[in-house]
N, C-alpha and C positions, 0 to 999 in steps of 0.2 A: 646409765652410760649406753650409748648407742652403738652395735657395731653392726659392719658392712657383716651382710650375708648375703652367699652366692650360690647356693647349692644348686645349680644348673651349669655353672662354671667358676668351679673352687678355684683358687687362685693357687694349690698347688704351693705351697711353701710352708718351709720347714724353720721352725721357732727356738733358738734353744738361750734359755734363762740359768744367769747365774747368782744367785742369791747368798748374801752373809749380809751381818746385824752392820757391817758399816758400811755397804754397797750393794748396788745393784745391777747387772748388765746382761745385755742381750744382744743376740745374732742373728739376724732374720738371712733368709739363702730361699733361693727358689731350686728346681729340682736337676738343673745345669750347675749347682754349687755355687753359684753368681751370688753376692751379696745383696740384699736389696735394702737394708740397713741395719746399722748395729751402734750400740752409744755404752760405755759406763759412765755409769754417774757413784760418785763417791759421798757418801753419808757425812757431815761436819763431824760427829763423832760416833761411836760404838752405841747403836740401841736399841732398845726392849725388842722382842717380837711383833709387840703391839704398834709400838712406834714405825718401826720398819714397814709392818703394812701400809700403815697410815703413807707411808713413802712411795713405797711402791706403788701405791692407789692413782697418788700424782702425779708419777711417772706414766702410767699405761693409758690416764686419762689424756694426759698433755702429748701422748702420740699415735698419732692415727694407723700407724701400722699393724700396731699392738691391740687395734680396736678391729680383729678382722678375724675369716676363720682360717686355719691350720690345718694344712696337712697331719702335721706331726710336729709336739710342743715336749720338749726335753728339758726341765729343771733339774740344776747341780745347785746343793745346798753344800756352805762352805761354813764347817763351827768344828769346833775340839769336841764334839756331843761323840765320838764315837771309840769303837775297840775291834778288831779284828781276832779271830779265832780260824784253829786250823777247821776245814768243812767234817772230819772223822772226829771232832769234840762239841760239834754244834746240834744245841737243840732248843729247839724253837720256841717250849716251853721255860725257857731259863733268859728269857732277854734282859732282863732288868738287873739279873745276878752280873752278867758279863760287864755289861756297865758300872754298875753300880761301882766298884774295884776300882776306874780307870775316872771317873767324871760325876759330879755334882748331878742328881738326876731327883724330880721330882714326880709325885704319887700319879699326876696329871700328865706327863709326860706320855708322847705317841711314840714308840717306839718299833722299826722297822729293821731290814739289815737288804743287803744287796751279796747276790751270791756271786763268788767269782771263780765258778766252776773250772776252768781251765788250771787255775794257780790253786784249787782247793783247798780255800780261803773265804771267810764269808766276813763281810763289815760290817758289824750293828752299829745303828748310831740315830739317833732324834731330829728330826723335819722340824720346822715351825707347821705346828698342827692348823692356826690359822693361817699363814701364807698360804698352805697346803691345800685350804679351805676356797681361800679365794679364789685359786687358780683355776680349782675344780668350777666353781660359779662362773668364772669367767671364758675359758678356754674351752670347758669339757674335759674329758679322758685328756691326760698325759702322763707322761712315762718319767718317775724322779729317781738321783743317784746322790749318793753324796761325792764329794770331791776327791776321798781319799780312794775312793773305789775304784774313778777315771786313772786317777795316779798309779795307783798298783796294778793295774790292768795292765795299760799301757807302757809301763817302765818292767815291771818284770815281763812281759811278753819277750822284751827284747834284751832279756839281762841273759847273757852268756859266758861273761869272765868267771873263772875257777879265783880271783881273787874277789873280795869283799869289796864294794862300793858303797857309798853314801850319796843320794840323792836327794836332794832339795829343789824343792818348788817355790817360787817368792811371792809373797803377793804385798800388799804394801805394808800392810804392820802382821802378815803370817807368814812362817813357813812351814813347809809341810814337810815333815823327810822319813824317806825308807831305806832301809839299808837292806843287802842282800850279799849272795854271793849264790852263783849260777843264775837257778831259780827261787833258793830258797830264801825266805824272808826272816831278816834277822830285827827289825824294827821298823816300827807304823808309826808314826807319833806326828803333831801337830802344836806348836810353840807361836805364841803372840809376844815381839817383840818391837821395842817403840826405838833403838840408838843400835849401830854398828856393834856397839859391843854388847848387845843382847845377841846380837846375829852370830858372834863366832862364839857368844858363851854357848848359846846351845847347840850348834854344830858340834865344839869339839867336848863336848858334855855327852852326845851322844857315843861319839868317838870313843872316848873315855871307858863309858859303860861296857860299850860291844867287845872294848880291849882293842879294839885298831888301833894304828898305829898314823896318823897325819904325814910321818914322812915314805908310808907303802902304799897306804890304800886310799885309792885318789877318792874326789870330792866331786860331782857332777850337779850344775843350776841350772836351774830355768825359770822363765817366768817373767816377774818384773826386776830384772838387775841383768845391768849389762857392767862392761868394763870400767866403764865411767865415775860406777858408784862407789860411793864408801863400805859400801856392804862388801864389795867384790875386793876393793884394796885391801879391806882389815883382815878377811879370811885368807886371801892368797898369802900373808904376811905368814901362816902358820900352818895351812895346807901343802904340801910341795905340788903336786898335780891336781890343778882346778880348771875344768872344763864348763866350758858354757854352750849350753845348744838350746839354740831357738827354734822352732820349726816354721818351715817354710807356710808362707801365709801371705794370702791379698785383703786380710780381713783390713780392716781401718787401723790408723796407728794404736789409738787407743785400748784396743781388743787386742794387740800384737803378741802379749803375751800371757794372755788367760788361759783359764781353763779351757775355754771355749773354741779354743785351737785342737784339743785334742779328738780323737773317737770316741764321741760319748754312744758308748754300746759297752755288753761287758758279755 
């Protein structure tokens, strides 16, 4: 594969990639925050690691953009591979223990974590070791997070109610939800769900567990679900307070409501 090199005059732009086993998508922005292209492409169905490269191969070949050098390349990996722990119970020699408890892990498995010093909170969880591989081949140095990481960063930074929330993230058959109350974090969890009524079983499952209460402690979404859908009608049916917030964004319709809207930094 051939790519454009410039080192006499880098082109200055910043890369960031969102990877799960039944998608792929990226945001390319120059250093004025200006888009210079961005696309998801969706998988026909859920596949291997092996397979997903093979995907992803096609994709990077088939755009010339993506055939160039980077300032700066930020991959968000999006899988249920992970578990959060308070940062005063973490040790670095004990990764596979933490897991092991919460998600199917094998002997071969790369396993990493992302600190979230601020909320003193740390997320272990598992990369595709060859995606991880390739980008390194292709790219060079970049800088990877998992998705739940972006999530909890960025939602409890701004969590300030004395009551308990529930937040959910959508994406097309995940969601990802945290609950809290202030700062502190009352549940991580990540749910793959195919019909409406997956989507309010696990919301109010989680509900359930924490002891909330659907008619006190409201319900906050974002992502891929607007008012329109069924996911929004079925929950509001049993929610009493369900807010929706988008964030303000010129990315492409497409991207409107990914990860890749949020501040990947942690």
């Amino acid at each position: 594969m051939q790519r454009t090199k410039n080192l006499e005059n880098p082109e200055n732009l910043i890369v960031s990639i969102q990877v799960s086993l039944d998608g792929f998508s990226f945001y390319i922005k120059n250093q004025e925050h200006q888009c210079v292209e961005a696309k998801s492409i969706a998988f026909a169905r859920s596949l291997s690691p092996e397979k997903a490269l093979i995907e992803i191969k096609k994709i990077i070949e088939a755009t010339p953009n993506l055939q160039q050098n980077f300032e700066e390349v930020v991959v968000v990996y999006v899988n249920e591979l992970f578990t959060v722990v308070p940062q005063a119970l973490f040790d670095e020699k004990h990764l596979t223990d933490y897991l092991k408890f919460n998600t199917k892990i094998l002997k071969t498995d790369f396993i990493v974590y992302d600190e979230l010093e601020a909320l003193e909170l740390v997320n272990i969880y598992v990369p595709y070791a060859n995606i991880n591989n390739f980008f390194f081949d292709h790219f060079g140095t970049f800088t990877y997070f998992h998705s739940q990481s972006i999530l909890l960063n960025n939602t409890l930074a701004v969590a300030s109610t004395q009551t308990a929330e529930v937040f959910v993230h959508v994406r097309p058959h995940t969601l990802s939800v945290i609950a809290y109350q202030e700062k502190k974090l009352l549940l991580s969890n990540q749910f793959n769900f195919d019909t409406p009524q997956d989507f309010v079983y696990y919301i109010l499952f989680c509900y359930e567990q924490l002891q909330l209460n659907p008619e006190i402690h409201p319900l906050v979404l974002s992502g891929a679900i607007t008012k329109e859908d069924a996911n929004y009608e079925y929950i509001y049916q049993y929610v009493r307070e369900v807010r929706l917030v988008a964030p303000e964004t010129t990315t492409p319709e497409e991207l409107k409501n990914t990860i890749l809207n949020y501040p990947l930094s942690l």
